[in-house]
N, C-alpha and C positions, 0 to 999 in steps of 0.2 A: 432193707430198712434196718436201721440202727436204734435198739428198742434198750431201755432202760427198765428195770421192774422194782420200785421197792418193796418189800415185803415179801417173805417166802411163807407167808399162809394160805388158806382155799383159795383167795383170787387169787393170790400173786401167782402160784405155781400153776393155775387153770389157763390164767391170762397167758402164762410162759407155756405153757405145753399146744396151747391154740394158734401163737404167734409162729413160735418155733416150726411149728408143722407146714404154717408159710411161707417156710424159708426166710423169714427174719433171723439178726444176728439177736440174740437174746442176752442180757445181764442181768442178773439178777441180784441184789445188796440186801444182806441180812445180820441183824447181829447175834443170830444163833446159830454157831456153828452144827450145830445137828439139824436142823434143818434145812442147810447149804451141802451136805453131806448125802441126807434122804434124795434131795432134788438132785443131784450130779450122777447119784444112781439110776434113775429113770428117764431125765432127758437130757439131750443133748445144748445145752447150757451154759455160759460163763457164770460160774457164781464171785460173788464177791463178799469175804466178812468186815463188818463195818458200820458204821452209822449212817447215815442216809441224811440228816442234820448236819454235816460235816461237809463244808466245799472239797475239802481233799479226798473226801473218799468218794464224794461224786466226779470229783476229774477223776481220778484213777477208773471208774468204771466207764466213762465216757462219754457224760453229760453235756462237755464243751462242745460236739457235734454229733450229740443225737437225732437221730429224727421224731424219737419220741420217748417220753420220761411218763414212768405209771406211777403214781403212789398208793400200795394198798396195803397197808399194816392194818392193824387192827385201831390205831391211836388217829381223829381227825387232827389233831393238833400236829403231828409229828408228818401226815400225811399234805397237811398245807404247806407244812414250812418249808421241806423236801421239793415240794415241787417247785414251789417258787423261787428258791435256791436254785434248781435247777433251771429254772426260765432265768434268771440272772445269768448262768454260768453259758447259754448259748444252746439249750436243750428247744428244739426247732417247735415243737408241743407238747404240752404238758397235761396232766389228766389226775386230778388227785380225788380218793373214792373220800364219803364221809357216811357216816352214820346218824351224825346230829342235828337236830331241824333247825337251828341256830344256825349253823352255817349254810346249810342245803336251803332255808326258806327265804333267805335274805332277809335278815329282821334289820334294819338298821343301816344296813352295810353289804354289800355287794362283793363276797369275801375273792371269788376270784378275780375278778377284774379288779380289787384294790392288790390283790397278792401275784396279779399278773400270771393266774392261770389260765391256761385256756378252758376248760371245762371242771365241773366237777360231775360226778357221781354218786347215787345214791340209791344202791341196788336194796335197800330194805322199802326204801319209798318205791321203788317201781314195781317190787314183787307186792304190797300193800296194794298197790293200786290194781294189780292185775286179780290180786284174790279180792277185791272187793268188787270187780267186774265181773266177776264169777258168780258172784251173790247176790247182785242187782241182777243180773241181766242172762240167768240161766238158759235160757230160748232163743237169745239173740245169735241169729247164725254166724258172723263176724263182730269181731270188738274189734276196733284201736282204738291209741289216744295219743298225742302229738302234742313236743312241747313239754313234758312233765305235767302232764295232764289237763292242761289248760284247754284242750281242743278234744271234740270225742268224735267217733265215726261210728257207726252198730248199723248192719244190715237187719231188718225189723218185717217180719208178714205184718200187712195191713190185715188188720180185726176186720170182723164183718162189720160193725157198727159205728168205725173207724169215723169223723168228723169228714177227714178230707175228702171221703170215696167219692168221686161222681164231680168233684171241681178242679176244677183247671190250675195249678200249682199258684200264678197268681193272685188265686184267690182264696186259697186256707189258710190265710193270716199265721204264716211263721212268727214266730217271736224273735227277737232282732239280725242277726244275721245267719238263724239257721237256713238251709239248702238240703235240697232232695238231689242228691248227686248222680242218681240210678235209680233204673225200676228197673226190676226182672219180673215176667209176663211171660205165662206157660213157655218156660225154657227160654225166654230169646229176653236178652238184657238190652234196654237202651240211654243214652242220658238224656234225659228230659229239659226243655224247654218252660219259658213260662205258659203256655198253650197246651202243656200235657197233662193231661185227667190220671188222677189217682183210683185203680180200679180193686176189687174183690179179688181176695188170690195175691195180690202181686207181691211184690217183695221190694221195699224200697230201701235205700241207704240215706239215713239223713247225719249231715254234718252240723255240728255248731258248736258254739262255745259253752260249756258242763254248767258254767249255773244256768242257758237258758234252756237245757239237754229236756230234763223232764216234760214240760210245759209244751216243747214241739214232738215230743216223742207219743203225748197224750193224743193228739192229731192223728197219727199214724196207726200207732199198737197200743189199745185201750184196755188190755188184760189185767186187770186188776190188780194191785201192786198191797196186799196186803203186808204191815210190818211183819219184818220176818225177825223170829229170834235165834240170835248168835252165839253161839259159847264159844271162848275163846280158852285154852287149854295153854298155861306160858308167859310172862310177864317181860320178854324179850324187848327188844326197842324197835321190834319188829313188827310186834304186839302192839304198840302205841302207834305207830305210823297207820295198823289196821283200823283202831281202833278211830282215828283222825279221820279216815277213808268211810267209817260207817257211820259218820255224826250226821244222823238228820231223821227225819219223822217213820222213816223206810226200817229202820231196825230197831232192836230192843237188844243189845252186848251185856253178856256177862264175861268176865275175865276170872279165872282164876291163878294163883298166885301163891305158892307154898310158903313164901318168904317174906315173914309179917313186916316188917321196913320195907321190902319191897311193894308190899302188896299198898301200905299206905302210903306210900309215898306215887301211886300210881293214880288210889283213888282221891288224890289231891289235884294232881296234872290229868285224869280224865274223869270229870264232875257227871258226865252222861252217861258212864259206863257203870254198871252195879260191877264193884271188885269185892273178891270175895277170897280169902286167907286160910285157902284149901289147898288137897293135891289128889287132884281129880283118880291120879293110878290106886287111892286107897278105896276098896271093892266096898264100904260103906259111903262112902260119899258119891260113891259113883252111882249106885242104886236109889241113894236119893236125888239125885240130879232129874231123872225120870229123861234120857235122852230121847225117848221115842217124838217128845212134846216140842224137839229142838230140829228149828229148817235144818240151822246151820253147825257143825261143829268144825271149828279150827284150831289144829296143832302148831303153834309157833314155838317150845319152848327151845333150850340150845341143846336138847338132846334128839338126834334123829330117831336113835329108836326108840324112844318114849317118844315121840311125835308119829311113827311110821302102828306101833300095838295100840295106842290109844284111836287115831283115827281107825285103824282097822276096828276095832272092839263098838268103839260109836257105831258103823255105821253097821255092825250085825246087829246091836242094841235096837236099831230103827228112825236112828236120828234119819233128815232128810239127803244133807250135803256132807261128805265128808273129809275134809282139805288138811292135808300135810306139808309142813315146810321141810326140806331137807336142804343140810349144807353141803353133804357129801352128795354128788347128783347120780350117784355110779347105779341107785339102785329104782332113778326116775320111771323108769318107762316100765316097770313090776308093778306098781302099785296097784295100776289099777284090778290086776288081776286076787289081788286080797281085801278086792271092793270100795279103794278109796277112791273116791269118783276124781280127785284133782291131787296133783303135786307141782311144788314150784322152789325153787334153787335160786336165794339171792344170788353163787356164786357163781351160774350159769348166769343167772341176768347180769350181772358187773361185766362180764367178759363180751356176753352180746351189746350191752350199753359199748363197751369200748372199741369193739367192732364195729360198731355204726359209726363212732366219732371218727374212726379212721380213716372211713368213706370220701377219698377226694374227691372221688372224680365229679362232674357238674351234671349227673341227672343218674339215676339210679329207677327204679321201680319198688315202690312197697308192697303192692298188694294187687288181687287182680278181682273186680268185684262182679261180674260179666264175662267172659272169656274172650277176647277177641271184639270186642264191644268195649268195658270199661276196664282200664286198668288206672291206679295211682300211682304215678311219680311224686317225685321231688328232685328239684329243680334249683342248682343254686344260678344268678342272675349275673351274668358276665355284663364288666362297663360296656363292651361290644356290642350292648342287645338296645341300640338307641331306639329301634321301634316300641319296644316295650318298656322304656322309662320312663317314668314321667307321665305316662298315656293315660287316661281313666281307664278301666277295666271294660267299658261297656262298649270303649272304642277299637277297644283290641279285635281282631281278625283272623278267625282259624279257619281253615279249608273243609274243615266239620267241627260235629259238637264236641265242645271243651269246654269245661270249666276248672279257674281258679276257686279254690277252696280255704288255701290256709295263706296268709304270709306272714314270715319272721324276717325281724328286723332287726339285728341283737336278740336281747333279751325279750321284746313283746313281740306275742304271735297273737294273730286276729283272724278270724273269719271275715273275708274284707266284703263290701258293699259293691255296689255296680259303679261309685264314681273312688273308688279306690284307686290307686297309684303303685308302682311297683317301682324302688328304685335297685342303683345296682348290687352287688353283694346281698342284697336279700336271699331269702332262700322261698319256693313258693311250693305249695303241693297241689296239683296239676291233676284231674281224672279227665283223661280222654282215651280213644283206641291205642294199641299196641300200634297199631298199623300210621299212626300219626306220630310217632318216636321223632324222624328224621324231622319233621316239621318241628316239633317242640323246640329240637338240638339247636336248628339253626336261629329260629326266635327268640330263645333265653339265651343265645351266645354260646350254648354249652358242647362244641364241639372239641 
């Protein structure tokens, strides 16, 4: 595959060193020659110096027949424009990263499909969302979320005092289209029907859509969800995506913020958060903070090692959780050992975001939630799967237990009902046995 990269910063050269080791042809366009310099040292790469803005400098590196165009500078502006440039020039898919929730939330306008991208990305929202998974749901044996978070999944022990224990799935009033996708039952996983009773012990995986997540999760796992309080160490735009992630009755955020324009201009764009126009490393503000009193402390700001000493310092202090963002990920898998309970790498996530999108082929596996019992697919919908178009869901026919869970349609993804519809190019996420693959394949078309 013929890969285009723009940008030689943390993704670009992540993205190019992760590609490259696939045996992709790599190029990579930068207009800092010392940066194009560093990267031809360490990998094996075409670089190219240049503006990425510029249709000639995107033929010259070989946009008119690539099979795939990255944009990851540090600039959204320069990163749309580039791709889309490049989707005119004949770039087979396009993939441009952003930062800014303007573009990434759709406010108005639907920036890549009006700019004829294929995807965008937005690795400070995906790592946001995964640290604020972390601080909702510390106990949850399994997290996903599907979709940019529109869809949740969490494997959850039923509470002793649990609502549902003792009734039969059709009758603990899920709220609208959550599902109990699995139970695990001393060691042996099964997917339940509507006839299957929710027991003491067990361990279920409930799916739904995140505003009705709570409310069916109350069913299930009733352990007390006292507000927890946040401190948040960083004024990053990393920091505001977290801060977006923790908006609701479950948390109390403090942010703090060295950089008085910064700092007000933050507590203008978040009214819920107390922002406060400190710098936590100074050993006087930090002893007045009283960290022991704090669940959560998080380090987002844009230095790793004042992200990597202040998480460590919190969590000897006595704070509860102690979470570092680092951009350099080289020093991820140490932390814990200096006691910070979590680390997370937008520039690892940008590169696994773009790995997933790369995913052609029509069925893959996410996750395996039962061993040999349940696993999660996804499944994209070949026009060939005439059995399954058009069909209600409830009329559909598996040789054992299956359930539909998620479908996307474009842009909207839904937790679909029993007279739901699948048509073709959909994509659908599927939990049935490992051992029903072949069945799947030839149903959804996806061989």
């Amino acid at each position: 595959m013929n890969v285009v990269i723009c940008g030689a910063g943390a993704v670009g050269i992540h993205a190019a060193e992760v590609l490259g080791a696939e045996n992709h042809s790599v190029t990579v366009i930068d207009k800092a020659a010392d940066r194009l310099t560093t990267l031809e040292e360490s990998l094996d790469v075409r670089s190219l110096h240049g503006n990425s803005t510029h249709a000639e400098t995107l033929l010259e590196a070989g946009c008119g027949s690539a099979d795939l165009f990255i944009a990851a500078t540090e600039s959204d502006e320069i990163n749309l424009l580039s791709a889309s440039i490049a989707a005119g020039l004949g770039s087979e898919r396009t993939i441009a990263r952003v930062h800014h929730s303007a573009y990434f939330e759709e406010r108005g306008i639907t920036y890549d499909k009006h700019l004829g991208i294929d995807h965008l990305v937005c690795p400070d929202h995906t790592t946001a969302v995964a640290i604020a998974q972390a601080l909702s749901n510390p106990g949850a044996l399994a997290v996903e979320r599907f979709a940019r978070g529109r869809i949740e999944m969490q494997q959850l022990p039923v509470s002793d005092d649990a609502p549902a224990i003792g009734k039969k799935l059709a009758e603990i009033g899920l709220p609208g289209t959550a599902l109990i996708a699995s139970i695990k039952r001393e060691d042996q996983g099964f997917i339940p029907d509507a006839g299957s009773t929710i027991q003491r012990g067990d361990v279920a995986t409930l799916i739904c859509d995140v505003s009705d997540f709570e409310r069916a999760r109350k069913l299930i796992h009733t352990a007390s969800a006292k507000r927890k309080r946040v401190m948040v160490m960083g004024g990053s735009a990393l920091a505001v995506w977290l801060c977006r992630q923790l908006h609701s009755r479950a948390f109390s955020v403090r942010l703090f913020e060295p950089n008085r324009a910064r700092a007000e201009e933050l507590a203008a764009k978040l009214e819920w958060v107390t922002v406060i126009c400190s710098d936590l490393t100074d050993q006087a503000v930090w002893e007045e903070e009283q960290l022991k009193q704090t669940d959560a402390f998080v380090t987002v700001s844009n230095s790793d090692e004042r992200n990597i000493l202040a998480a460590a310092r919190a969590k000897s202090t006595g704070t509860g959780m102690a979470i570092a963002v680092l951009q350099q990920p080289t020093y991820l898998h140490l932390l814990t050992h200096v006691g910070i309970d979590k680390a997370f790498s937008p520039r690892v996530t940008a590169v696994t975001q773009i790995q997933n999108l790369l995913h052609v082929g029509p069925i893959r596996r996410l996750a395996t939630l039962a061993e040999g019992i349940a696993d999660v697919y996804e499944i994209r919908v070949s026009p060939s799967a005439t059995s399954v178009i058009g069909t209600p869901l409830r009329e559909l026919k598996f040789s054992s237990k299956t359930l539909i869970v998620a479908i996307q349609s474009g842009d909207e993804v839904r937790v679909p009902g029993a007279n739901d519809t699948i048509a073709d190019n959909d994509r659908v996420v599927v939990i049935s046995s490992s051992a029903n693959e072949k069945e799947l394949k030839a149903m959804f078309g996806a061989t």
